[in-house]
C-alpha positions as CSV (number, residue, x, y, z in Angstrom):
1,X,176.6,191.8,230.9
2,X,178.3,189.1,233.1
3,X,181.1,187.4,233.1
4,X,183.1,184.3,233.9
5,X,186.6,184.5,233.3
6,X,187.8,180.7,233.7
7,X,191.4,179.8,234.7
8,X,193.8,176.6,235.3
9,X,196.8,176.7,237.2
10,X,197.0,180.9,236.8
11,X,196.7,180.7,233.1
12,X,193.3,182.1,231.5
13,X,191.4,179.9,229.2
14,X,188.5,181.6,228.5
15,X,185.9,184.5,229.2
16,X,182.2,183.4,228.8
17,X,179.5,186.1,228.1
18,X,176.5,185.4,230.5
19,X,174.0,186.0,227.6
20,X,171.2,183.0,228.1
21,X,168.8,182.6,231.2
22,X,170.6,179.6,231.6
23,X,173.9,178.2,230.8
24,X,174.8,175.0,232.0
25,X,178.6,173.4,232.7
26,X,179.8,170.3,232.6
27,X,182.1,167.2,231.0
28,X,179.2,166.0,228.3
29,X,179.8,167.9,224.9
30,X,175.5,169.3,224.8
31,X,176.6,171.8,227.5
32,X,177.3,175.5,227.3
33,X,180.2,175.4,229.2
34,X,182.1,172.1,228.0
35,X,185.4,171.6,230.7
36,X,187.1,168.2,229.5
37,X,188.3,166.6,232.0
38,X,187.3,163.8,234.0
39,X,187.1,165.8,237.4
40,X,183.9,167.6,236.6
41,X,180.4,165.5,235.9
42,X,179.1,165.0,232.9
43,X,176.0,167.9,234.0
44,X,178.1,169.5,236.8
45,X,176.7,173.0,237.3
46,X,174.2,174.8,235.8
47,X,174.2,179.2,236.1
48,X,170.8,180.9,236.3
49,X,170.3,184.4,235.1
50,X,167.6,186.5,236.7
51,X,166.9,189.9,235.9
52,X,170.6,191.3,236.7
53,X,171.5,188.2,239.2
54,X,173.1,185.2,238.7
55,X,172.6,182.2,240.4
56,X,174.5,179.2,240.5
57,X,173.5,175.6,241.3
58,X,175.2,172.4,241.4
59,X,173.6,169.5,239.7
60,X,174.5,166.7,242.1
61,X,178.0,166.5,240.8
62,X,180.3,163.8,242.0
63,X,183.2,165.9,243.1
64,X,181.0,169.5,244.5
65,X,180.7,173.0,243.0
66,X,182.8,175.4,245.5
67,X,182.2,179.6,245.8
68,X,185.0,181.2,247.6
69,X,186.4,177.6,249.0
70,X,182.7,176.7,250.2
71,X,180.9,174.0,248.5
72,X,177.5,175.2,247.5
73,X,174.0,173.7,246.6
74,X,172.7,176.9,245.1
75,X,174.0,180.5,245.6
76,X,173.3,184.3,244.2
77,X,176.9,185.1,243.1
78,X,178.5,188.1,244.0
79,X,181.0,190.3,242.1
80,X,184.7,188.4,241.9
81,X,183.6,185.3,243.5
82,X,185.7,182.5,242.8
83,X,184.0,179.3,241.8
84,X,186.0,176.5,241.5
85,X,185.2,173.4,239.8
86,X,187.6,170.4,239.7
87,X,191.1,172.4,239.0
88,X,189.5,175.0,237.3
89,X,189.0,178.5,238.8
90,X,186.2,180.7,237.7
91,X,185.9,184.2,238.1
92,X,182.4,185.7,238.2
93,X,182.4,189.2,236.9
94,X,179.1,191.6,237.2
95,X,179.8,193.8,234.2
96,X,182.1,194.6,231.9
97,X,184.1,197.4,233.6
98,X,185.8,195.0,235.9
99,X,186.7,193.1,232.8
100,X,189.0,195.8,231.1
101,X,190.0,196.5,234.3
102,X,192.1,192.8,234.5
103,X,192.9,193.4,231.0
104,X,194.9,196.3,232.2
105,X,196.4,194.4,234.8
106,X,198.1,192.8,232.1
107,X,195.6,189.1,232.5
108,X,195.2,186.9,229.5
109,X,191.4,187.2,228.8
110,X,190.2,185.0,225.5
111,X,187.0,185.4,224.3
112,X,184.9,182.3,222.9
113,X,182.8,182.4,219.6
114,X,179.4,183.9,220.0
115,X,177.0,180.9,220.3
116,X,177.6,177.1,220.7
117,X,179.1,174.8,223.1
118,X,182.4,176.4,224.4
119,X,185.3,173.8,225.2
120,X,188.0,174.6,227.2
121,X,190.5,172.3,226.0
122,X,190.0,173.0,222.2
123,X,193.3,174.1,219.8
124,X,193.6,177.0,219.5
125,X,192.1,179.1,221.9
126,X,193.0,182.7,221.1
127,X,192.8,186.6,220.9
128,X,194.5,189.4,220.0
129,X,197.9,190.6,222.2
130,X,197.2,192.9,224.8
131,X,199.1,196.4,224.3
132,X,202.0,195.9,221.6
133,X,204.8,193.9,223.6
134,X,208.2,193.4,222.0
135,X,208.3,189.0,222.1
136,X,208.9,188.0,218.5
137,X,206.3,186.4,216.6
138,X,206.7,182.6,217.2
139,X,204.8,179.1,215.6
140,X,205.1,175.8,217.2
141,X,206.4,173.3,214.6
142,X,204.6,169.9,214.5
143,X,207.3,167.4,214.4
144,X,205.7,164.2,214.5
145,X,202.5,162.2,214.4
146,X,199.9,162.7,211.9
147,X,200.0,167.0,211.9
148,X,203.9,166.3,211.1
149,X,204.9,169.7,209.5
150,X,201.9,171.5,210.3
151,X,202.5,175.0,212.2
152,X,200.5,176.8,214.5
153,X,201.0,180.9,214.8
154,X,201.5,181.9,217.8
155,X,200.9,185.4,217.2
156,X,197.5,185.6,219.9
157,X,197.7,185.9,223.9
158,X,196.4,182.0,224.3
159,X,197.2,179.1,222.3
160,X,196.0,175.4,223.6
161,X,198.2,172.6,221.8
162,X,197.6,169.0,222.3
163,X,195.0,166.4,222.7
164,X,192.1,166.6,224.9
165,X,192.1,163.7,227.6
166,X,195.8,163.1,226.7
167,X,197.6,166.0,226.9
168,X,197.0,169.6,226.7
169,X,199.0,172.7,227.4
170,X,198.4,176.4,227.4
171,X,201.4,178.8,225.5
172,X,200.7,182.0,226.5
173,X,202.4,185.0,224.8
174,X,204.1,188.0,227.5
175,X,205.3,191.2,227.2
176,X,208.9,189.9,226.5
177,X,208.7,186.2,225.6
178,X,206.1,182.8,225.7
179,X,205.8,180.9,228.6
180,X,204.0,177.3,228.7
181,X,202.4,175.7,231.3
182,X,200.3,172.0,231.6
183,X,196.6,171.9,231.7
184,X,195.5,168.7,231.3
185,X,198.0,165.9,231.5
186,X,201.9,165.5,231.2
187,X,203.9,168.1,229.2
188,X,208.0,167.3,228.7
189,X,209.8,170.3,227.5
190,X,213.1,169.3,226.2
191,X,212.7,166.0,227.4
192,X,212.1,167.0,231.0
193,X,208.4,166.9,232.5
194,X,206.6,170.4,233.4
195,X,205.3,171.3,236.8
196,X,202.6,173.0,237.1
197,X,204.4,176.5,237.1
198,X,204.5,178.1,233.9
199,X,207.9,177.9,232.1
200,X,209.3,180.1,229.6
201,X,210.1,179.1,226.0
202,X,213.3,179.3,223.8
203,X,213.7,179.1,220.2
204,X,214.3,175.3,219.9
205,X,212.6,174.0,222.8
206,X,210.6,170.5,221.9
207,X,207.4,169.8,223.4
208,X,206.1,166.8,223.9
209,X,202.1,166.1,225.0
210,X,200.7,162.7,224.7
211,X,203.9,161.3,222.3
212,X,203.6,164.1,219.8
213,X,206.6,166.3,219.6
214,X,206.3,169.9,218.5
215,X,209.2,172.6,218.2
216,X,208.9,176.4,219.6
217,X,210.2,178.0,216.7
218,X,210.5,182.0,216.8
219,X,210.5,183.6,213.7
């Protein structure tokens, strides 16, 4: 079955089963596809399954739907093109060989829930480790705000903290460590702001999105 295997900034976010004849994308909360974040129109982009094609078309969206650095009206996609929508990159995947093929490259690859609107700024946002690794198991330790003393396992290969249309960032777990990276808005690790290279964590380090603080705490 296809596949999109949506990314920000290198990091994977999700991977979305093509399973409907059509499966729309866009900001507005009613779509398939929901991408918070105020780059992408409300109905941005809408994907088309035929028989074993898939075609995407853009919905007149304010800022363009792009396949391999083109923008595009409507197009047949083909396999590993790269749409890209806003700061998002999507990778279209024809079947599901090519998938377990990136997960032995060692890629991040998080599957949604089966049915429903599928945000991609939603806490958490995870799936079980690929291979065994040797990084401890780690939690991030709400420090402030209303979750104060609220922790979040970090025991999956994804996890999304922070507020969508504020601040959200993505901790991804490696084969020897967790490194965070922004997706959506500023990130200060240890009182410093983030780039938008991923950075690795300590045990200790505060986070801070959107004026809550969290600590990476490894247990």
């Amino acid at each position: 079955m296809p596949k999109l295997i949506v990314s920000i900034d290198g990091v994977v976010i999700k991977e979305v089963t093509l399973a409907k004849d059509r499966t729309t994308l866009g900001r507005r909360p009613y779509n398939d596809i929901v991408v918070d974040n105020l780059a992408i129109s409300g109905e941005h982009a809408v994907l088309h399954l035929i028989g074993g094609d898939v075609y995407l078309e853009d919905l007149n969206s304010t800022n363009g739907t792009y396949v391999n650095g083109r923008p595009i009206k409507k197009q047949a996609l083909e396999q590993n093109d790269i749409i890209e929508v806003g700061k998002y990159k999507i990778r279209y995947v024809a079947g599901s060989g090519s998938v377990d093929a990136a997960a032995a490259a060692g890629r991040a690859i998080v599957s949604p829930a089966p049915s429903g609107p599928i945000p991609l700024s939603s806490a958490p946002t995870v799936q079980a480790p690929l291979g065994g690794g040797t990084a401890g198991v780690a939690v991030i330790r709400v420090l402030s705000g209303s979750g104060a003393g609220r922790e979040l396992s970090l025991q999956k290969v994804v996890t999304t903290i922070g507020k969508p249309g504020v601040a959200v960032a993505a901790v991804t777990r490696r084969l020897h460590g967790y490194v965070v990276a922004p997706i959506d808005g500023g990130t200060a690790l240890n009182g410093e702001p983030l780039g938008s290279e991923a950075v690795a964590l300590q045990d200790g380090d505060v986070l801070e999105l959107g004026g809550t603080r969290m600590q990476f705490v490894v247990s």
